[in-house]
FISEFI-80120 format. One line per 4 residues: number of its first residue (from 0); their letters; for each residue x, y, z of C-alpha. Coordinates in steps of 0.02 Angstrom, whole numbers, plus 32768, in hexadecimal, padded with zeros to 4 digits. Layout:
BEGIN
NUM = a = X:Y:Z | ...
***
This chain:
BEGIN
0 = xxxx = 836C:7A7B:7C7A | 83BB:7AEE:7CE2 | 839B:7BB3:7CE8 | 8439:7BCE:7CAD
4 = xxxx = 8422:7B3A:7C28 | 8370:7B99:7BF9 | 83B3:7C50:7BFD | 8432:7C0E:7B76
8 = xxxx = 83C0:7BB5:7B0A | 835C:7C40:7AFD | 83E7:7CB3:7AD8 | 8411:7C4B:7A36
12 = xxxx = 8360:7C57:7A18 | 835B:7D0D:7A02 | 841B:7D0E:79C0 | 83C2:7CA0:7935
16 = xxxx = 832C:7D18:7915 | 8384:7DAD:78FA | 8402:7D52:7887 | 8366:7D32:782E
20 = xxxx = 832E:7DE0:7827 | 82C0:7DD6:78AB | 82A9:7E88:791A | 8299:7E39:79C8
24 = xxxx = 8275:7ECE:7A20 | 8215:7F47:79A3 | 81EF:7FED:79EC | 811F:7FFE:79D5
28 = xxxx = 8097:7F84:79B7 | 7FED:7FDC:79C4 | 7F5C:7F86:7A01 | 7E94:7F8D:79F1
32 = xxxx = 7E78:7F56:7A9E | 7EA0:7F15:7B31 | 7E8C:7E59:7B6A | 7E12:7E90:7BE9
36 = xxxx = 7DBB:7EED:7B86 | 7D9F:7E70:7B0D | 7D73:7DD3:7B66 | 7CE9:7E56:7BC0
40 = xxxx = 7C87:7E92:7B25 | 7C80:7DDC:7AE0 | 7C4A:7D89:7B8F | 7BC7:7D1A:7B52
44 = xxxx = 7BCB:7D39:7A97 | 7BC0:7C91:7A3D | 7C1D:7C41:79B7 | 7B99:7C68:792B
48 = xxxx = 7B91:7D29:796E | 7C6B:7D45:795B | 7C5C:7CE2:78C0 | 7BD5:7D52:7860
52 = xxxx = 7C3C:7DF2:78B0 | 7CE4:7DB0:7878 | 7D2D:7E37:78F4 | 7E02:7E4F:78CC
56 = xxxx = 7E72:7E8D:795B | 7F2C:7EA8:797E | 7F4B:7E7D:7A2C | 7FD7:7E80:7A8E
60 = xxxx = 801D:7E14:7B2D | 8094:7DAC:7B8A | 8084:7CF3:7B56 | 8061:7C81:7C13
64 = xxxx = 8033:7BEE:7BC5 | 8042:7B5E:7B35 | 7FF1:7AC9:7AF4 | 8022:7A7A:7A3C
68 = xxxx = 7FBF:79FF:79DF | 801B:79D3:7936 | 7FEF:7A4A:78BA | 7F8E:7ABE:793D
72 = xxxx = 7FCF:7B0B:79E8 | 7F59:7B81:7A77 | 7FBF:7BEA:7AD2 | 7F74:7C6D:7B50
76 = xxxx = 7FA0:7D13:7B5A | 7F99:7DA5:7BE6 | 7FAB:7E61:7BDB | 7F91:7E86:7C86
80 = xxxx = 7EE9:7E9A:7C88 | 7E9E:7DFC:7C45 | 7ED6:7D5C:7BEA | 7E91:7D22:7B40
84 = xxxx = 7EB1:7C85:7AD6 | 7F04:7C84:7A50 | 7EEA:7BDE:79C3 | 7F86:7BCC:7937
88 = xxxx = 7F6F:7B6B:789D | 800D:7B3C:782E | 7F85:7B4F:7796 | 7F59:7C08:77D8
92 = xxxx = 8003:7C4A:7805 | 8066:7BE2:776F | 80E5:7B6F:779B | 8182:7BE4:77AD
96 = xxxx = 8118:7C4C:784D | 80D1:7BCC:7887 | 8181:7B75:78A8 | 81B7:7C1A:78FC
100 = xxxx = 811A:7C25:7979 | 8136:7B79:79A2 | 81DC:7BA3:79D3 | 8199:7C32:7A4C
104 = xxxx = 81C8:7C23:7AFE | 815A:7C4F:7B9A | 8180:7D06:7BC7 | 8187:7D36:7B13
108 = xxxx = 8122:7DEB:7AFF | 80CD:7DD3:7A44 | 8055:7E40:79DE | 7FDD:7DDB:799F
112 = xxxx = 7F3B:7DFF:7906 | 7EC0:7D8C:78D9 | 7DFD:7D70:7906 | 7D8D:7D34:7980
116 = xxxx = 7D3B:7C94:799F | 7CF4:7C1A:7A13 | 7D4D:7B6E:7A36 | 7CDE:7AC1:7A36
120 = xxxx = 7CF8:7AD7:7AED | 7CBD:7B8D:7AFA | 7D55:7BF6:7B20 | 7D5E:7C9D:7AD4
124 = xxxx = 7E01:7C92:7A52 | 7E5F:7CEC:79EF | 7E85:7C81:792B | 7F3B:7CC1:7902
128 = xxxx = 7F5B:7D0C:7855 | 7FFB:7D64:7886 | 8072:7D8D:790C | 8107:7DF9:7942
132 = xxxx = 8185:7DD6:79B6 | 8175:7E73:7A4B | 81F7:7E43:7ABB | 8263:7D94:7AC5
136 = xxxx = 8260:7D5F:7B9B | 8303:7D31:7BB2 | 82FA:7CE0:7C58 | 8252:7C63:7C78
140 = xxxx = 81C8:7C91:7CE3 | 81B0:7C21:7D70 | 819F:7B8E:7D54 | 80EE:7B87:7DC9
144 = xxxx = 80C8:7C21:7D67 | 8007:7C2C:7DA7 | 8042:7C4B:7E53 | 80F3:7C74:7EB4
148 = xxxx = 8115:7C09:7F4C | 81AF:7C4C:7F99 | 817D:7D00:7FFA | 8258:7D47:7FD9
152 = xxxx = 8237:7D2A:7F22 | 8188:7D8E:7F24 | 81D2:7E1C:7F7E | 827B:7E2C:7F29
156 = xxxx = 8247:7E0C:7E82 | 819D:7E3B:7E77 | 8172:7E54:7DCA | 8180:7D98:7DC9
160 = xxxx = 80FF:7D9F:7E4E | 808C:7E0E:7DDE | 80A3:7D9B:7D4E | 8086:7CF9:7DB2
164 = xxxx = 7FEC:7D30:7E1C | 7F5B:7D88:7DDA | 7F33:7D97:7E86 | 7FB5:7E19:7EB7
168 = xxxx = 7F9D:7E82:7E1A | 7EEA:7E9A:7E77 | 7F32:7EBB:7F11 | 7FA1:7F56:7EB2
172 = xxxx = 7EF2:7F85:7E48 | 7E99:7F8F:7EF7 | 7F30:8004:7F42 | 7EF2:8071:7E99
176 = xxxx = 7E4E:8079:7ECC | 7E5D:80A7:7F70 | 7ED6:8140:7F5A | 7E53:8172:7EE1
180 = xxxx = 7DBE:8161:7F4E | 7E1F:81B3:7FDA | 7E3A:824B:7F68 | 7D90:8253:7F26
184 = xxxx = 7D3F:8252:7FE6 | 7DC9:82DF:8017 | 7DAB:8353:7F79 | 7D0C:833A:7F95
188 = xxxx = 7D0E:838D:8036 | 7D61:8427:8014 | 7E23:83E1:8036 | 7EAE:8400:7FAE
192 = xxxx = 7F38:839B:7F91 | 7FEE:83C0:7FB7 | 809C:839E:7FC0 | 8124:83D0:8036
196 = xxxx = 81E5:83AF:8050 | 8225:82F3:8060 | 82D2:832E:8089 | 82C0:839A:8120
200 = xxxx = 834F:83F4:8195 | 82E1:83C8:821F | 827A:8330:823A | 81DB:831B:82A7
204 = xxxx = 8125:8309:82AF | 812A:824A:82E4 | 818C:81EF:837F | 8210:818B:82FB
208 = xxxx = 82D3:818F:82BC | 82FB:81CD:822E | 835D:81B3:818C | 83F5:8222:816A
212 = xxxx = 843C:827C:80E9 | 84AB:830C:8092 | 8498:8385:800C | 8547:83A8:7FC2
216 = xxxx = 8531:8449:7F7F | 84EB:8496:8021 | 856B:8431:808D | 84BD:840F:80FD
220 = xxxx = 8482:835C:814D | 83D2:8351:8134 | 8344:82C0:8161 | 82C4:8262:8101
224 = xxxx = 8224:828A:814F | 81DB:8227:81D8 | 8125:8274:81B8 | 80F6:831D:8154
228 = xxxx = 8095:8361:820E | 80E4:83FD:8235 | 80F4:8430:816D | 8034:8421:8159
232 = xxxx = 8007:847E:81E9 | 808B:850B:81B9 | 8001:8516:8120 | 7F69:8522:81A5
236 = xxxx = 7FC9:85B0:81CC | 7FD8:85F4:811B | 7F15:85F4:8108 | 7F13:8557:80A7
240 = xxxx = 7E7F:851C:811E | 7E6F:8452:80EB | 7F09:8402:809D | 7F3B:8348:8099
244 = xxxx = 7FC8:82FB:803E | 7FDD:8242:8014 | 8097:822C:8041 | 812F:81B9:8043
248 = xxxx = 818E:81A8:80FA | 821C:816A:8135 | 8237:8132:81CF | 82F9:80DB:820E
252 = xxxx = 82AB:804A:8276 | 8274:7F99:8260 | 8232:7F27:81E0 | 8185:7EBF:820E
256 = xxxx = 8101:7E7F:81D2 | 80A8:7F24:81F2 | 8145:7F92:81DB | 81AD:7FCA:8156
260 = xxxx = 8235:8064:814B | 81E1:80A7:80B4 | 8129:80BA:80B0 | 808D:8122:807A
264 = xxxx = 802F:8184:80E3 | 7F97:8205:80C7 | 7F97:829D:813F | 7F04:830A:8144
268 = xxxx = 7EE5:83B4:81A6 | 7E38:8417:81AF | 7E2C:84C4:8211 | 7DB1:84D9:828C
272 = xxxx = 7D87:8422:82C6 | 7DBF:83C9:8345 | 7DE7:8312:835F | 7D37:82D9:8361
276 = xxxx = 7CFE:8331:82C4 | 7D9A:82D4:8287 | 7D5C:8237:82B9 | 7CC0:824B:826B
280 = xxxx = 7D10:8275:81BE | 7DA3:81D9:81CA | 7CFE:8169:81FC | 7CA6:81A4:8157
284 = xxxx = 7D58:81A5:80F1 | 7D85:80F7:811B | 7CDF:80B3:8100 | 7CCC:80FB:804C
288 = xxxx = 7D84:80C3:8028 | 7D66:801A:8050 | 7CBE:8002:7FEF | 7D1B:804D:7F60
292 = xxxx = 7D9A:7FC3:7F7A | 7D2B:7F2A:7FBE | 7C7B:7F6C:7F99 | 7BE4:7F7A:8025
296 = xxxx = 7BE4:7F2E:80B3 | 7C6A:7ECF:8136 | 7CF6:7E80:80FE | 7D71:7DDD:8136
300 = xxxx = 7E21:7DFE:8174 | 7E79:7D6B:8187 | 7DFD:7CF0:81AA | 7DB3:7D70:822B
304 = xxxx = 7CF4:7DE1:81E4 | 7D18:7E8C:81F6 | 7C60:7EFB:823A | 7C73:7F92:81DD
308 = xxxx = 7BCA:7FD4:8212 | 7BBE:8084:8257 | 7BE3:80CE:82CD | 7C87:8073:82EF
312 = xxxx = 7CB5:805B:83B6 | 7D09:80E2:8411 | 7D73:80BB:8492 | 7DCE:8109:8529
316 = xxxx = 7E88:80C9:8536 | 7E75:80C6:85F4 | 7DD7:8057:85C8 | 7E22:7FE2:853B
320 = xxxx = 7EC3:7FBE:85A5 | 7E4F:7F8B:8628 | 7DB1:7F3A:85CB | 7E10:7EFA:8529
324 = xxxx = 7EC7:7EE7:8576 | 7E9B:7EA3:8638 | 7F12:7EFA:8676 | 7EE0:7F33:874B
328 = xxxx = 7E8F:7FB9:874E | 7EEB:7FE4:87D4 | 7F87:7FD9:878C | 7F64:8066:8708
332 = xxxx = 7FAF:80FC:8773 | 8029:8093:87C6 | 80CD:809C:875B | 814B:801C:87C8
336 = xxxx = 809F:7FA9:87BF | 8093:7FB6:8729 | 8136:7FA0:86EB | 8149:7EFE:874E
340 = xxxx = 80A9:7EC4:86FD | 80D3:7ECB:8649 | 8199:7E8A:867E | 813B:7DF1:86B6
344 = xxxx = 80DE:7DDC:8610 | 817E:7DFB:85AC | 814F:7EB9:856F | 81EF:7F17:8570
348 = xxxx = 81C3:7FA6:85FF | 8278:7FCD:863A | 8290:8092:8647 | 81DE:80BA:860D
352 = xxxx = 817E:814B:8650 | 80C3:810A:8675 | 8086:815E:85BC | 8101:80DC:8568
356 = xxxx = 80C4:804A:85C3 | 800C:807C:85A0 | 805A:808D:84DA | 80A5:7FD1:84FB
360 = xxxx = 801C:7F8A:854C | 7F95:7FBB:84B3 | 8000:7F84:8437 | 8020:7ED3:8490
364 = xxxx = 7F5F:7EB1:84EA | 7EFC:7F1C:8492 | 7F1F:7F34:83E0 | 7EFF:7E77:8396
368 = xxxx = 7E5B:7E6B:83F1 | 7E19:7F05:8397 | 7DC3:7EA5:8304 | 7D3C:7F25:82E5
372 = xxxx = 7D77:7FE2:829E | 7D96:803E:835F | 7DD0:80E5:838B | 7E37:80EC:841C
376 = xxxx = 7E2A:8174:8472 | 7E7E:81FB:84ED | 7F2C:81C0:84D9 | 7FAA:81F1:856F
380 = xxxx = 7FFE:829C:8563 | 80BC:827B:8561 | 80AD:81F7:84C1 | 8035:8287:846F
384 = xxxx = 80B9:8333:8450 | 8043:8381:83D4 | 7F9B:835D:840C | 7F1D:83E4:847F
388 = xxxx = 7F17:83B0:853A | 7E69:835F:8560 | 7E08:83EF:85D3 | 7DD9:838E:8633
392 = xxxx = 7E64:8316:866A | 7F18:8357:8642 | 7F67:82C6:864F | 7F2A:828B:85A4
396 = xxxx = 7F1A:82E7:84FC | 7E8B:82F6:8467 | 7ED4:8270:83F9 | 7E96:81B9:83B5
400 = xxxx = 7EBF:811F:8357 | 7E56:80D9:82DC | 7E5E:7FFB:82EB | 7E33:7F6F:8283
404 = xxxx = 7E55:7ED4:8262 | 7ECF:7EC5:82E9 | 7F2A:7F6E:8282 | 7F50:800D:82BC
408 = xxxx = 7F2F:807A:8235 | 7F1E:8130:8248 | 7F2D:81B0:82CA | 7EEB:8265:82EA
412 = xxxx = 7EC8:82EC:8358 | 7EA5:83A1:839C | 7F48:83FA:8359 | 7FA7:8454:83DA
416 = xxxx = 7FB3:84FA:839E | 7FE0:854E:843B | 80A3:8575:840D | 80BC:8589:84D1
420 = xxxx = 809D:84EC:8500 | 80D7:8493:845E | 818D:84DB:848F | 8167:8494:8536
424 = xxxx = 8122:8402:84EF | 81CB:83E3:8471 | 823E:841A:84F3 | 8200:8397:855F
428 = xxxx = 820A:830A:84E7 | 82B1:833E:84C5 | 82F1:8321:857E | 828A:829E:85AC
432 = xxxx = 82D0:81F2:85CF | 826A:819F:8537 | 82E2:8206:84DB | 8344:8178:8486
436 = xxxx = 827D:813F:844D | 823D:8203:8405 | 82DD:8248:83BB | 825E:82EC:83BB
440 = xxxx = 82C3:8395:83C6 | 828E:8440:83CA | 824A:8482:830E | 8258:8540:832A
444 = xxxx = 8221:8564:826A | 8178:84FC:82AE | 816D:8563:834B | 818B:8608:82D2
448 = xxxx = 8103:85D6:826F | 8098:85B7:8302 | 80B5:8645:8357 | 8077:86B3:82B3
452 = xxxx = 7FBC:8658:82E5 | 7F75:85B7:82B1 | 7EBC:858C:82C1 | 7E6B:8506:8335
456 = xxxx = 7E7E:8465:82B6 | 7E75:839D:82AB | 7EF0:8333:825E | 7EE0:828E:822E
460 = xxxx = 7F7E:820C:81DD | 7F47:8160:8189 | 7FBA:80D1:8178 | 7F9D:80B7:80C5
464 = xxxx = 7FF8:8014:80B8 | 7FA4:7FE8:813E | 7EEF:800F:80FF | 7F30:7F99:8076
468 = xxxx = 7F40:7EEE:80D0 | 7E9B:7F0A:811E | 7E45:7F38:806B | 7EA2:7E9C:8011
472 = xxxx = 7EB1:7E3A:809F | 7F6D:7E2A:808D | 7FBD:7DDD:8127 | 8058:7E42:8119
476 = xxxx = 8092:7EFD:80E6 | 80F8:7EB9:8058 | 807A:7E6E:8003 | 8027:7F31:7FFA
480 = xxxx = 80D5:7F83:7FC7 | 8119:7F69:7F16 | 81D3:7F60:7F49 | 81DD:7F52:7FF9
484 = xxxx = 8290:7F6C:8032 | 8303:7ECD:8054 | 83A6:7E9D:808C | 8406:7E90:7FF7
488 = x = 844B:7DEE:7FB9
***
């Protein structure tokens, strides 16, 4: 049949069960336990040992799956957070329920009570003595319900994805555990939790384009943040001395495999270190987060073992696009060299200053070979508006970026607090020919605040959507995001 021919057979199915007084979508049905829970306390209980407890539940699920046998049917149920059996009997349920089980579909939510036993062939099963219709599914699940095949069906509709794979529910229960770990490990160390403004009058704090909008009653455009920087640091300010937020972004640029407008992000800011302390502490964050996730020791990305032993590599960027990248050494400081270099190798270099084509050249020689977590370090100055000027070589800045897996996923370093040179700094950005690439202006409210005093501090942003394809090896960004955005039908 059709979907159309199944949608309407199933409507007259649930025309003809309320005609027959049948509440197809009851409000409550309390449960004893979860699926989950249950299969786990019997694991390895016998037949003999549920038959001598004679244990009753009311359990609740979606039905995935049917097999009739005359008088008898199995059917398997899921909640979400395991499956169990279930076993009808006409001679159990009478002839009048049975009839109406049997004419369940697949997708049908049911409350079920009865008690458990042990099949001949072992399987942990729940022996029907009554049932309630939940919910009646409408529309079928798909058809290869154990597993979706076609990637714009997962994405757009993915709590058919969550029904047909068990597989990405774990992905999503993984994402759980790692925002929790990463909270633990931060209150732990003396941080507190925050929240600042997603609609800002000004945007800034990252090199990106924002999204636009306008409050009616103020008559005033405003912009979806691009990154929460310059608020947290206004609280460093404040006296609020380590703060981190796990926010949402939004950023007006492309869609990728690695890149999506809307994404999560945890930005964290501790007074008094600098970028290496900072290091130190994302080294020690990431590795706790990912045991919590993957337990001890390295892990596979894509086919590829991950080292997570300590201490990860630190790198110069100088060094990497040199050692890692092969690009001339001599070509480094030599802008119209350089330029005509990465043309050749068809990197877009066009109207770059030389920090831009350092910025290109990591991200296309560098950042794929970086298997092993990395910390580039001592980024150029002009890509770097908020970061402290290495002493010892102005031309670069106190900043890295953490790599694995061939990911970039976080980025830190000595905050600027100088508001001198950070008006310099924005000023700059603001007239410079990667313009077009920055969109940075000139936050006076962040130079006010700056200018009242703000200690010597680190910051530090994870990518936590990207954290997320490394922990559940996940090839793509979208299979770490709920509801990633998509061009509508």
């Amino acid at each position: 049949m059709s979907e159309a021919e199944l949608f309407e057979a199933r409507r007259r199915k649930l025309e003809a069960l309320e005609a027959a007084g049948v509440e197809a979508f009851p409000r409550r049905f309390p449960v004893d336990a979860t699926l989950g829970a249950v299969t786990a306390r019997h694991h390895g209980q016998d037949a003999e040992g549920l038959e001598r407890a004679d244990e009753q539940l009311r359990l609740a699920g979606r039905i995935v799956g049917s097999r009739g046998h005359g008088k008898t049917s199995f059917s398997d149920l899921d909640d979400g957070s395991g499956k169990l059996q279930l076993y009808a009997r006409r001679d159990d349920l009478g002839d009048e329920a049975f009839e109406r089980w049997q004419e369940l579909d697949l997708g049908d939510f049911v409350g079920v009570e009865g008690r458990l036993i042990r099949t001949r062939a072992g399987e942990l099963t729940l022996a029907l003595e009554s049932f309630t219709l939940l919910a009646k599914a409408l529309r079928p699940l798909p058809e290869k319900w154990h597993g979706l095949k076609d990637t714009e069906t997962r994405y757009r509709q993915r709590y058919l994805d969550l029904v047909a794979g068990e597989g990405v529910r774990e992905v999503f229960r993984q994402r759980a555990a790692a925002l929790r770990a990463l909270r633990a490990h931060l209150d732990a160390s003396g941080f507190i939790e925050v929240e600042t403004p997603i609609m800002q009058p000004q945007y800034g704090g990252a090199l990106a384009r924002p999204f636009t909008t306008h409050h009616n009653a103020l008559d005033l455009d405003l912009f979806l943040r691009i990154a929460p920087e310059l608020y947290l640091k206004r609280l460093l300010v404040g006296g609020l001395a380590r703060v981190y937020e796990l926010n949402r972004n939004f950023r007006n640029e492309g869609i990728s495999t690695q890149h999506n407008p809307e994404f999560t992000m945890l930005e964290l800011y501790a007074a008094y270190w600098d970028y290496r302390q900072m290091m130190e502490f994302v080294e020690e964050l990431l590795t706790v987060t990912a045991e919590a996730v993957r337990g001890p020791g390295d892990l596979e990305y894509q086919g590829e073992a991950i080292s997570m032993q300590r201490p990860w590599r630190r790198l110069r960027f100088a060094d990497a696009l040199i050692d890692v990248g092969g690009i001339p050494e001599e070509l480094l400081f030599d802008a119209e060299g350089l330029r005509r270099w990465l043309i050749e190798r068809q990197v877009p270099a066009e109207g770059l200053s030389l920090g831009f084509m350092w910025d290109a050249a990591l991200g296309r020689f560098v950042q794929e070979r970086l298997a092993a977590p990395t910390f580039i370090t001592h980024f150029p100055r002009e890509v770097s508006p908020f970061a402290k000027v290495d002493p010892e070589d102005d031309r670069f800045v106190e900043r890295f970026e953490v790599y694995w897996g061939g990911l970039e996923t976080g980025n830190g370093y000595s905050e600027l607090n100088d508001p001198r040179e950070q008006r310099a700094r924005m000023e700059q950005m603001r007239e410079a020919r990667e313009a077009e690439l920055s969109e940075q202006r000139v936050d006076e409210d962040y130079l006010c605040a700056l200018e009242h005093g703000m200690p010597p501090a680190a910051g530090f942003g994870l990518g936590i959507d990207r954290l997320m394809m490394l922990l559940s090896n996940s090839p793509s960004i979208r299979d770490v995001i709920l509801f990633p955005l998509m061009r509508p039908r």
